[in-house]
C-alpha positions in Angstrom: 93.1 82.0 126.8 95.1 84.4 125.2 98.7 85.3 124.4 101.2 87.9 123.9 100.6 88.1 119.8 96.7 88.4 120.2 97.3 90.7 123.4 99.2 93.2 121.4 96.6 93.0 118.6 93.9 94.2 121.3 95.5 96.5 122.6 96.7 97.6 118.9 92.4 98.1 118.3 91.8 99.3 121.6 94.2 101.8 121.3 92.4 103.2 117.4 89.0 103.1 118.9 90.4 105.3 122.1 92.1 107.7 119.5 88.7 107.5 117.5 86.3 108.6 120.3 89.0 111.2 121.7 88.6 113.1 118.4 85.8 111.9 116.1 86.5 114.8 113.6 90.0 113.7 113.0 91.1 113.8 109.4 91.6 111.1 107.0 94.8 112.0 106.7 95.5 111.9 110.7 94.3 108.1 110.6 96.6 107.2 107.9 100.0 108.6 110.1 98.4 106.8 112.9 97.8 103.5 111.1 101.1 103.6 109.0 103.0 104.0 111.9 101.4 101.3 114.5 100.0 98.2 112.2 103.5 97.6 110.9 104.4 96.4 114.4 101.4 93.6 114.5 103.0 91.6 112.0 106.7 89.6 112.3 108.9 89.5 108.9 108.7 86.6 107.4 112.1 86.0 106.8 113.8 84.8 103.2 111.7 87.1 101.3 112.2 90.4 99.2 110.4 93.4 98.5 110.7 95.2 95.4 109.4 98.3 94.3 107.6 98.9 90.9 105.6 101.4 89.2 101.8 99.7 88.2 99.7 102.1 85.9 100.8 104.7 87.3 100.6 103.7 91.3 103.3 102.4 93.3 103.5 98.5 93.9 105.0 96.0 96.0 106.7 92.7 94.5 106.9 90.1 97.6 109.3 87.3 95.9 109.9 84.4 98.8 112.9 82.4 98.5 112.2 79.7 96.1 108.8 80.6 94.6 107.3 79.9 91.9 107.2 81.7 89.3 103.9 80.2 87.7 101.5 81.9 90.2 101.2 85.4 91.5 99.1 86.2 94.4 97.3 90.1 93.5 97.0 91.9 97.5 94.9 94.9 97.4 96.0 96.3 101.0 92.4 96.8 103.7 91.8 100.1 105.4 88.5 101.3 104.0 89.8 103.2 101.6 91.2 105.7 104.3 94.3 104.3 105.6 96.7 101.2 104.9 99.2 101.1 102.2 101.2 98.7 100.8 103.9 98.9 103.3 101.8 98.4 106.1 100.5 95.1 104.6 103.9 94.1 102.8 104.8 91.7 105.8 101.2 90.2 105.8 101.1 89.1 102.3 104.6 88.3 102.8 103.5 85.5 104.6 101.0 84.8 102.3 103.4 84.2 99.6 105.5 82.3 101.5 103.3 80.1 102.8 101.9 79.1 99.3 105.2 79.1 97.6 104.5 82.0 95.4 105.4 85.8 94.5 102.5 88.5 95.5 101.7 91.7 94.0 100.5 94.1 96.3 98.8 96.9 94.2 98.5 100.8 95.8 95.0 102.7 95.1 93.8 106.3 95.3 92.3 106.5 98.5 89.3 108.4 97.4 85.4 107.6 97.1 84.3 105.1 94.0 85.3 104.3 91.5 88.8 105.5 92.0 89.7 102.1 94.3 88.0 100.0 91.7 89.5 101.2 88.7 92.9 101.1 90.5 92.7 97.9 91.5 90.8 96.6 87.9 94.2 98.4 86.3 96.5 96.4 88.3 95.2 93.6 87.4 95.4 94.1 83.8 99.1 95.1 84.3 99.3 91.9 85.8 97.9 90.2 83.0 99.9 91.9 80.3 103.1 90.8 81.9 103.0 87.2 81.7 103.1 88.0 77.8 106.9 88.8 78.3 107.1 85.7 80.8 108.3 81.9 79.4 105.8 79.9 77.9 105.6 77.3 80.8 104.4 80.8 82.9 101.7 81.6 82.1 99.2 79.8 84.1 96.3 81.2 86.8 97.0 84.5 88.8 95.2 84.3 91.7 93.6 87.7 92.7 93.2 87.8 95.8 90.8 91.3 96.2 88.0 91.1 93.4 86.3 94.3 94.0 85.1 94.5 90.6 83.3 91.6 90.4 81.2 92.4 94.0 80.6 96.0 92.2 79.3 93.8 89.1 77.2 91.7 90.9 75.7 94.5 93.8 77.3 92.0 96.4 80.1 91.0 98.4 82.2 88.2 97.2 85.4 86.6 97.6 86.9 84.9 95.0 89.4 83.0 93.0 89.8 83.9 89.3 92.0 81.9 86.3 94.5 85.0 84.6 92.0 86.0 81.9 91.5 89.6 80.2 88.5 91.4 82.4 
């Protein structure tokens, strides 16, 4: 049976694959408008969490702080889209539930949108940023990041994987 939320989340796909088939030479660039301006919508705000904006290696970031969150744990979000649309604002409420829900600050991390290595090396950099700031953090912070997106390691190993690192140097 469904409901309203996955009904609009249908529709939400139905509605790309339409806009897909109507014109299957559209640009990269045309998906990104469409997909930065509908996928927003899917998601609710979380509520009693802020957003702040910071510069990582170069590339725009995304700090999702939830009220009362640790400080001892940061989540790393590497936005989806396939390396042709998404962005950290689309997928700033998502992982603001994420952080919420586990009691902890995220780090969503912008790449290039281009073809490898460009997403890898972006998203290897942030994480070393990531790193490097718990050296001006308090002693008592400086336990495991969790990184959420390990596309360096599947490139590593030649194939997909999902996984949960401790905060050491790559």
């Amino acid at each position: 049976m469904s409901n309203v939320k996955s009904d609009i989340v249908r529709d939400h796909w139905a509605s790309m694959m339409a806009a897909a088939l109507a014109d299957p030479d559209q640009t990269p660039a045309k998906v990104r408008e469409r997909v930065e301006r509908n996928w927003p919508s899917l998601t609710t705000e979380p509520g009693g969490v802020d957003y702040s904006e910071v510069e990582v290696s170069g590339l725009p970031a995304l700090w999702v702080v939830p009220k009362g969150s640790s400080a001892d744990h940061v989540i790393l979000g590497v936005h989806g889209g396939g390396g042709v649309s998404g962005s950290i604002y689309t997928h700033r409420k998502l992982f603001g539930h994420l952080a919420k829900a586990a009691g902890v600050r995220a780090l969503i991390a912008e790449y290039r949108q281009q073809c490898d290595p460009a997403p890898l090396h972006d998203t290897v950099a942030a994480y070393r940023w990531l790193l490097d700031q718990r050296t001006s953090m308090p002693p008592g912070s400086r336990s495991p990041v969790i990184h959420w997106a390990a596309i360096w390691r599947f490139r590593r190993s030649c194939r997909p994987t999902i996984a949960i690192f401790p905060s050491r140097p790559l």
